[in-house]
Each structure stands twice: as structure tokens, then as C-alpha cells.
C-alpha positions in Angstrom: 0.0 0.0 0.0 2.8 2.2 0.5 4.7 1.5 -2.4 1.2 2.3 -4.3 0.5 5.7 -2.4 4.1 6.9 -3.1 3.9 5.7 -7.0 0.6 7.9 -6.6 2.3 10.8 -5.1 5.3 11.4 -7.5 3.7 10.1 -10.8 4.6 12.4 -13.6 1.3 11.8 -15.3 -1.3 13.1 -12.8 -5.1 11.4 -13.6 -6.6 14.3 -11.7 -6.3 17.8 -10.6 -6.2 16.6 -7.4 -3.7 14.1 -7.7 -1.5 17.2 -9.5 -2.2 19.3 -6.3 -1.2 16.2 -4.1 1.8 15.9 -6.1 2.7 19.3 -6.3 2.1 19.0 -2.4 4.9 16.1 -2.2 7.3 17.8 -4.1 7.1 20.9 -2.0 7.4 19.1 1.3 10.2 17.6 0.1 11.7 20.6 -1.0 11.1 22.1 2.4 12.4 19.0 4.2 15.5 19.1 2.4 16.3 22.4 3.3 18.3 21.7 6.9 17.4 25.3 8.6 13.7 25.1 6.8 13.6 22.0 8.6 14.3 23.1 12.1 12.6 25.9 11.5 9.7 23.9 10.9 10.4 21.9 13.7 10.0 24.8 15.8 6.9 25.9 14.5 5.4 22.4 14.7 6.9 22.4 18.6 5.2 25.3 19.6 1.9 24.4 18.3 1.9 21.1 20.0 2.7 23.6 23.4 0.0 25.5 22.5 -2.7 22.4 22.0 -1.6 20.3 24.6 0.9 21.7 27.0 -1.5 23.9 29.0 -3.1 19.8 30.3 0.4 18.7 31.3 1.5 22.1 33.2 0.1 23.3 36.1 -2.2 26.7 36.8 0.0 29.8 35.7 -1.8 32.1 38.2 -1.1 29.8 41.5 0.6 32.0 44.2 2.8 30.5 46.8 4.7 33.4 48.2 7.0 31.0 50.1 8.5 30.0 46.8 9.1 33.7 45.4 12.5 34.1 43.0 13.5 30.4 43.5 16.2 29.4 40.9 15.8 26.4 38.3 15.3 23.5 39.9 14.0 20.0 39.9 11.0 20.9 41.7 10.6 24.1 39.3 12.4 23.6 35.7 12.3 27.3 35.0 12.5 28.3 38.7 9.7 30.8 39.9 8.6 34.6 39.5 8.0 37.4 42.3 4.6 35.8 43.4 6.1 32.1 43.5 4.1 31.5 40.3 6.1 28.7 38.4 7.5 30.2 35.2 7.1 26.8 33.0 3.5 26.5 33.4 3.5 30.2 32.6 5.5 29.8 29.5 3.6 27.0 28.5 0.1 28.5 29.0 1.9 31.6 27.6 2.7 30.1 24.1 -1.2 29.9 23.4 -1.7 33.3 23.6 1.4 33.7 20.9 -0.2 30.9 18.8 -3.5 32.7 18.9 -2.4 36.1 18.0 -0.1 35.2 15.3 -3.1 32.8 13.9 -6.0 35.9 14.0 -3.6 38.1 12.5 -2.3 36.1 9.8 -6.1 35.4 9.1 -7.0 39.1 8.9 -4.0 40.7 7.4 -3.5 37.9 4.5 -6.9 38.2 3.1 -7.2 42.3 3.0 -3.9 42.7 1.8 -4.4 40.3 -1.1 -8.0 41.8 -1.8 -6.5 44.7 -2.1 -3.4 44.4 -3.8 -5.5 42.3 -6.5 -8.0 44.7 -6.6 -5.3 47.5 -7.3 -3.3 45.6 -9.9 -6.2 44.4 -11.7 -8.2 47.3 -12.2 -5.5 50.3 -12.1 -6.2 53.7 -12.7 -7.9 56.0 -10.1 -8.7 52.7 -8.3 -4.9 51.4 -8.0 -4.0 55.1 -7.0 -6.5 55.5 -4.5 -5.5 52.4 -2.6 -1.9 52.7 -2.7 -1.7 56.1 -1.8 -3.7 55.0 1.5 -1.0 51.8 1.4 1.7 54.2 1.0 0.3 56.6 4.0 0.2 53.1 6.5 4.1 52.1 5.5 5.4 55.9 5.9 4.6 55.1 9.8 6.5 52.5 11.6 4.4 49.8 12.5 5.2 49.5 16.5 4.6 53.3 16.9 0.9 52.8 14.6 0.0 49.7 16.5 0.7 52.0 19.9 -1.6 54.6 18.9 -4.1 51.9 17.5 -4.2 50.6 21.3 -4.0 53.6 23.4 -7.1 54.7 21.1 -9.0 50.9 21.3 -7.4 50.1 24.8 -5.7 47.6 26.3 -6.1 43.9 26.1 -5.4 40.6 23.4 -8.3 41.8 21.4 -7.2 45.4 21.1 -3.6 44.4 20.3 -4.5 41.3 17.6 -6.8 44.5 15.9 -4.0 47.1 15.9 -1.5 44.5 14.2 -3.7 43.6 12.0 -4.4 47.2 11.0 -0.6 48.1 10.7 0.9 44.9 9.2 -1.5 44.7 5.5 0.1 47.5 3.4 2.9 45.1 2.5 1.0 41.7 1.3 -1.2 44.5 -0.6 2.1 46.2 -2.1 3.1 42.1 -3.0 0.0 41.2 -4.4 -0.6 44.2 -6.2 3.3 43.9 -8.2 2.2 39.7 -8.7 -1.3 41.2 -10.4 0.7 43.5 -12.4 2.8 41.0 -13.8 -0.2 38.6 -14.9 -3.3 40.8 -15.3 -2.5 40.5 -19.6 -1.5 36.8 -19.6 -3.5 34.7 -21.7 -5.6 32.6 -19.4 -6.6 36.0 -18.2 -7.8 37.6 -21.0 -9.4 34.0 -22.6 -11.1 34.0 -19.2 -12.7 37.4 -19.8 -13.2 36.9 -23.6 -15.8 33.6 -22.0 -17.7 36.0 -19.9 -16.4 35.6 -16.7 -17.3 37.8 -13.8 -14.8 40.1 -12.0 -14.9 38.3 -9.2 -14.5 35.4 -10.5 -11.2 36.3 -12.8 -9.9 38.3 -9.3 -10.3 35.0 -6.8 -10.3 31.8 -8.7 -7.2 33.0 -11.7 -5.1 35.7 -10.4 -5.2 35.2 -6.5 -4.2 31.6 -6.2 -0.9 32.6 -8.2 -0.2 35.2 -5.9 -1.2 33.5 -3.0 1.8 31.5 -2.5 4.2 34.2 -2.3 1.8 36.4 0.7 2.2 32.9 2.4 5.7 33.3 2.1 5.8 37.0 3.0 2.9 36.0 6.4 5.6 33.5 7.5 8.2 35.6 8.0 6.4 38.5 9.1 5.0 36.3 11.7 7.9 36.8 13.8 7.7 40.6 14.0 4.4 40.1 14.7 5.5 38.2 18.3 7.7 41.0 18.7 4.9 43.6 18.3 3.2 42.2 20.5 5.4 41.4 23.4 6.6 44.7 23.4 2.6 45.8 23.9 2.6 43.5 27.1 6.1 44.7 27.9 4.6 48.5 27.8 1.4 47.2 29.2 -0.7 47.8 26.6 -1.5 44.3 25.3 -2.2 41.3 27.7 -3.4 42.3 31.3 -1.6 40.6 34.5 -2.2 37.9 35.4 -2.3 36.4 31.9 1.1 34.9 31.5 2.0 36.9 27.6 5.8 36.2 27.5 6.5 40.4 27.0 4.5 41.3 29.9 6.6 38.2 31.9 9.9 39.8 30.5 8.9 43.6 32.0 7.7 41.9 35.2 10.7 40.4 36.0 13.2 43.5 34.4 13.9 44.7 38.2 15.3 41.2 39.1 17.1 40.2 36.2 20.6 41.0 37.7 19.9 38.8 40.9 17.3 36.7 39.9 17.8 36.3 35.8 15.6 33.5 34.9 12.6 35.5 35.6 12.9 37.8 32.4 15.3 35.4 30.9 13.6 32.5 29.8 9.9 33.9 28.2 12.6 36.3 26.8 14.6 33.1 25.2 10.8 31.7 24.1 10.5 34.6 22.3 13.4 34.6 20.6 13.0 30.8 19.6 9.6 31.4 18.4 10.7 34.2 16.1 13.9 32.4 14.8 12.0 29.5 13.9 9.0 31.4 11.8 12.3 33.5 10.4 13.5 29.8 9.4 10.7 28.3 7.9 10.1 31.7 6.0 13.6 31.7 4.2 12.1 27.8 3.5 9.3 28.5 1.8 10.6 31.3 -0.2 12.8 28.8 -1.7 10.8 26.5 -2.5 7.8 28.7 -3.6 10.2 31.1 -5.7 11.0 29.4 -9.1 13.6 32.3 -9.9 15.5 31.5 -6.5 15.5 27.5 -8.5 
């Protein structure tokens, strides 16, 4: 059965368009696999998920206060040691990594579908329309994107919601910017122009023959940005302005435990090293995909 399944998945002759997708699928993977950094990056990605599912059953309550174990150091009793309130900083990292998983996850899902409307929309259509919405494009990217996202909140509030809205608000102009240049590139191609010489609606000529060939490469660009995107918004819990205590948000861990970190350095130290791990490994997988999506990189 195995030997049939793999025949299946790297025929040359595909019976079906789904057997082409699955085999485009294979090859891909494989791509990906064979790339040693994409790997690990992967590998990362796949590691933090798995936290995020199922680590929160395994680790104990992140808000349990026992002041008689305040700043204790790593230890078999406490892997990660404890914070100022005794809390033990594993089960906070642990429970912490869902609230990473989700923001990057309702961001990704917001930013990836406006900026591709938009940059499609744009490229297709051009004129007053394409200079309308890039010049509002162009007006987000002139600001940097922590300084927007800090205005966005102080003007919404504080709290997860708040802080997955002003991301998302200050992180589409570049997938519309991407999208828009893949449009320009395709908008006079054949298929294109057969498709509207048959009578086929806007709509349909926007979503189901331009966007799919531009989607791969926003995939690639959400993948990396999804890194910055965990930086963001630790540094909104680290100001306070994104996750309220006690919710254990690996920024607002790293500015609670900033006064100790000379005498007692695991307390900002290791949601500051989950950080970093969790950024280097969407960085990773990222510079992956772009390879393997990117035919001129080939």
C-alpha cells in the first residue's frame, strides 16, 4: 500500500487535478524537508503548536501564588524556577505560548486576506482605483508599525483583542504592495484575457485565476512577518498595553521580572529566550518556503 501511495504521489502523469495538487504538495514538502534550517525551523513551529494544543493539560495553573517560593532558581521541583509571586514560570511559559499561537493565527487570518483583496484589486483594475489604494497603502508604511500599533491601542485600549486588531491594521500594506506587483505582472496573460473573452465575472477572474498565483508568495511573506508580529506584541505587554496581568504573555513576563534580572535572571530570561525561539523558527521556515515557492531562486 505504501509503495502504491508513493507511486501515486510522484507520478509524472497526474489522472486528476487533485492528484496534481497532491503531487505538487509532495514535491514541495520535500523541498522544504530538504532544506536543513527550513527543517528546524519547521520543527519549531510544529513544537510550539503542539505547546500551545496540549501543554497547558500537562502544566500546572500559571496564576497559582505560593509566596514562600518567590524568585526560587531552576530546579527540579521548578524547571524554570519561579517569579516574584512564587508562580512557576514553566507553566506560565507553557500556557503563555497559546496566547502567541493565537495572535499570530488571527492576524495572519486578517492581514492575508485584506492585503491580497487589495493588492489584486489594485493591480487588476489600475487607474484611479490602484492610485487611491496605494496612496492609502503608502500613508500606513510611511509610519512604523510599533509606533501605529501603539496609537491603534491607546485609542481601542488595552487587552489581546485590542492588540491582535491594531496589528492587523498596521501589518497589510505590505502583502497589498506584494500582491498588487504579482497582479501586475499577470493581469495581460492569456488565461486572463481568454477567461474574460468567456464572460467571466470580475470576481471570479480576481479570486479563482489571479489570486491563487499570488497566493503562495503572501504565504511566504505571512511566515516571516510572523515573527515581527510576536515582537509587536510582546513589546505591547512589555509596555502594558497588550495582555493584562495575570495572563502569562511572554512580553508582559519579561517587563515583570526587568527589576530582578541582575539577581534573579531567569525571571525575564527564559519567556525572553521563548521569544526569541519562536521568532527564529518562523524566520526559518520563512527563508524555507521562499525557496521553495520562488521558481527564480531555483
Amino acid at each position: 500500500m505504501s509503495t502504491t501511495l508513493a507511486q501515486w504521489l510522484t507520478t509524472d502523469r497526474p489522472a486528476s487535478r487533485l492528484q496534481a495538487r497532491f503531487v505538487r504538495l509532495n514535491l514541495s514538502f520535500r523541498a522544504l524537508v530538504a532544506n536543513r534550517l527550513a527543517l528546524v525551523g519547521l520543527l519549531i513551529v510544529l513544537a510550539l503548536v503542539a505547546m500551545a494544543l496540549i501543554g497547558p493539560f500537562f502544566a500546572g495553573s500559571p496564576t497559582d501564588q505560593v509566596l514562600a517560593n518567590r524568585l526560587l532558581p531552576p530546579s527540579a521541583d521548578h524547571w524554570f524556577g519561579t517569579d516574584e509571586l512564587g508562580r512557576d514560570i514553566l507553566s506560565r511559559v507553557v500556557h503563555g505560548s497559546q496566547i502567541t499561537v493565537r495572535i499570530v493565527l488571527m492576524v495572519s487570518l486578517i492581514v492575508g486576506p485584506v492585503g491580497l483583496t487589495i493588492g489584486i484589486v489594485a493591480g487588476y483594475f489600475g487607474g484611479w482605483v490602484d492610485a487611491a489604494l496605494m496612496r492609502i497603502t503608502d500613508i500606513f508604511l510611511s509610519l512604523p508599525r510599533l509606533v501605529l500599533a501603539l496609537a491603534f491601542v491607546a485609542a481601542l485600549g488595552t487587552g489581546i483583542n485590542n492588540a491582535i486588531i491594531a496589528i492587523a491594521v498596521t501589518s497589510w500594506p505590505p502583502y497589498a504592495r506584494l500582491a498588487r506587483a504579482e497582479t501586475l505582472s499577470i493581469r495581460n496573460s492569456d488565461f486572463v484575457r481568454m477567461a474574460e473573452l468567456q464572460g467571466a465575472s470580475t470576481l471570479r477572474i480576481l479570486f479563482n485565476h489571479i489570486a491563487p498565483l499570488c497566493f503562495a508568495s503572501v504565504v511566504v511573506r505571512l511566515t516571516f512577518d510572523m515573527s515581527g508580529t510576536i515582537l509587536i506584541a510582546a513589546g505591547l505587554g512589555f509596555l502594558g498595553l497588550g495582555a493584562q496581568p495575570p495572563q502569562p504573555e511572554w512580553g508582559l513576563m519579561v517587563a515583570a521580572g526587568r527589576q530582578y534580572v541582575l539577581d534573579q535572571w531567569w525571571v525575564a530570561t527564559i519567556p525572553g529566550i521563548a521569544i526569541f525561539i519562536a521568532s527564529l523558527g518562523f524566520n526559518l521556515l520563512g527563508d524555507g518556503l521562499r525557496d521553495v515557492f520562488d521558481a527564480r531562486s531555483s
